[in-house]
C-alpha positions in Angstrom: 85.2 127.0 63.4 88.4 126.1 65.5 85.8 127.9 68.5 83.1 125.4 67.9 85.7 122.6 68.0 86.8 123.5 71.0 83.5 123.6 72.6 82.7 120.0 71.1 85.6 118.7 72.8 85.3 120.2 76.6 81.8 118.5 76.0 83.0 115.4 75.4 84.9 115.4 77.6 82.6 116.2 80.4 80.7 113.6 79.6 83.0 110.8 79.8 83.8 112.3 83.0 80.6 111.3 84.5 80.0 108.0 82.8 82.8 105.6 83.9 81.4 102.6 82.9 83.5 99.5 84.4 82.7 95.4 83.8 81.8 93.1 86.0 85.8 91.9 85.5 86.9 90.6 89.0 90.7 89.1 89.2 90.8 88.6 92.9 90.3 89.3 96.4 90.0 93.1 96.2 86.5 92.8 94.2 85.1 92.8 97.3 86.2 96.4 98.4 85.1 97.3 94.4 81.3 96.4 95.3 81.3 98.1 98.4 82.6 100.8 96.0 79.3 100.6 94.7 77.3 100.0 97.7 74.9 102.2 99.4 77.6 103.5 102.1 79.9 104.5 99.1 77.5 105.0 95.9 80.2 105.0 93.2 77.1 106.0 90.9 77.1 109.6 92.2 80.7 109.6 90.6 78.9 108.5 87.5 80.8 105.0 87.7 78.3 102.1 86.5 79.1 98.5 86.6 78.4 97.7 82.9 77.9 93.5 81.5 79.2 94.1 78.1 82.8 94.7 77.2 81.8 96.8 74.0 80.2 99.4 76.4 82.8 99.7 78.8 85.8 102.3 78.6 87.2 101.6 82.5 89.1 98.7 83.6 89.4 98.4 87.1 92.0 95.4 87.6 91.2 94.0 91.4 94.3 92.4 92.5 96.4 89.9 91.1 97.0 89.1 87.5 98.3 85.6 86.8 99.5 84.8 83.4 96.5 82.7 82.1 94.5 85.7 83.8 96.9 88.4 81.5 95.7 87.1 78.1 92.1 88.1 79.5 92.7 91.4 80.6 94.6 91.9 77.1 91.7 90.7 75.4 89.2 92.8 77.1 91.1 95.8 76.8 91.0 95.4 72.9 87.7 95.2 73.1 86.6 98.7 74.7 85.7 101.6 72.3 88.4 104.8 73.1 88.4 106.5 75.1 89.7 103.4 77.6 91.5 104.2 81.1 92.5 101.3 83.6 93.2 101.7 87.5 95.1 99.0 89.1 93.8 98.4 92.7 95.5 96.9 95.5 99.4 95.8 96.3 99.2 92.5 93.9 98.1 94.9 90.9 100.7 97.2 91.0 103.6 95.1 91.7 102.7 91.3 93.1 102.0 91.9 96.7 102.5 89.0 98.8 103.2 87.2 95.4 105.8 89.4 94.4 108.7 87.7 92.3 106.2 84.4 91.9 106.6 83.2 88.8 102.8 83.0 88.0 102.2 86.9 88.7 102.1 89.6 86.4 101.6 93.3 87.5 98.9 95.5 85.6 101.3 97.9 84.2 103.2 94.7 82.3 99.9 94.3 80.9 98.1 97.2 80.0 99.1 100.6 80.3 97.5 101.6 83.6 95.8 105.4 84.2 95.6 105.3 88.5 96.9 103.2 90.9 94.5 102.3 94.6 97.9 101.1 96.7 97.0 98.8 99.9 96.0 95.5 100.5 93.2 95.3 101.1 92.5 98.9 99.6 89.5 101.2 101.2 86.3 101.5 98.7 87.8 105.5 99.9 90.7 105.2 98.1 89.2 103.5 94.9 87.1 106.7 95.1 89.9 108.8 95.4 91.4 107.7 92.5 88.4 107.8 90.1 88.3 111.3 91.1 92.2 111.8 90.4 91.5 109.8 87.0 88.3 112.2 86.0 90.6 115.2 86.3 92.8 114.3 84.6 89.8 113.6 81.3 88.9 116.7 81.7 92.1 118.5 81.6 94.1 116.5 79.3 
């Protein structure tokens, strides 16, 4: 039985692997390098990442730059709302720790947030790197 269990899970997790489903949830400037993520020259899809509308269906966050602290209640709030398994990258410099805002008092970083699964660093940061990191994030699914 323990066998069959153990089957079950290396399954499911395979298959969250390859369906990374983020929304439609852009904070700032770096949503531009996120669709041309998704673009033709990129095609996140063959990483199995697809842009999804509803917040029920999704179980990626990717946080595009900064966070202010209206924008923090939000993210929160759409966080709750994702079925587990949920993971969350936090792209570009004003994610991870402010950026060119850093120290404003308007400006949270992702980590203060939610608890955040890969970081993209740069500003802006490369649709390459965003890639990168949803590679380094589906490794880690499948061996955890």
């Amino acid at each position: 039985m323990a066998g069959i269990l153990k089957v079950v899970d290396r399954l499911r997790r395979w298959g969250t692997k390859w369906s990374l489903w983020p929304p439609h949830l852009v904070t700032a400037c770096c949503g531009v390098e996120f669709g041309h993520a998704f673009g033709s020259a990129y095609d996140a899809e063959r990483f199995g990442m697809l842009p999804m509308g509803s917040l029920r269906q999704s179980n990626i966050i990717v946080i595009e730059g900064t966070i202010t602290l209206k924008m923090a209640k939000f993210v929160k709030y759409v966080y709750e709302q994702m079925p587990e398994p949920k993971y969350v990258i936090a792209m570009g410099a004003c994610a991870i720790k402010g950026g060119v805002f850093y120290g404003s008092y308007h400006m949270v970083p992702a980590p203060k947030v939610v608890p955040v699964d890969g970081y993209v660093s740069g500003c802006p940061p490369t649709p390459e790197a965003l890639l990168k990191a949803v590679k380094e994030l589906q490794e880690k699914i499948v061996h955890a």
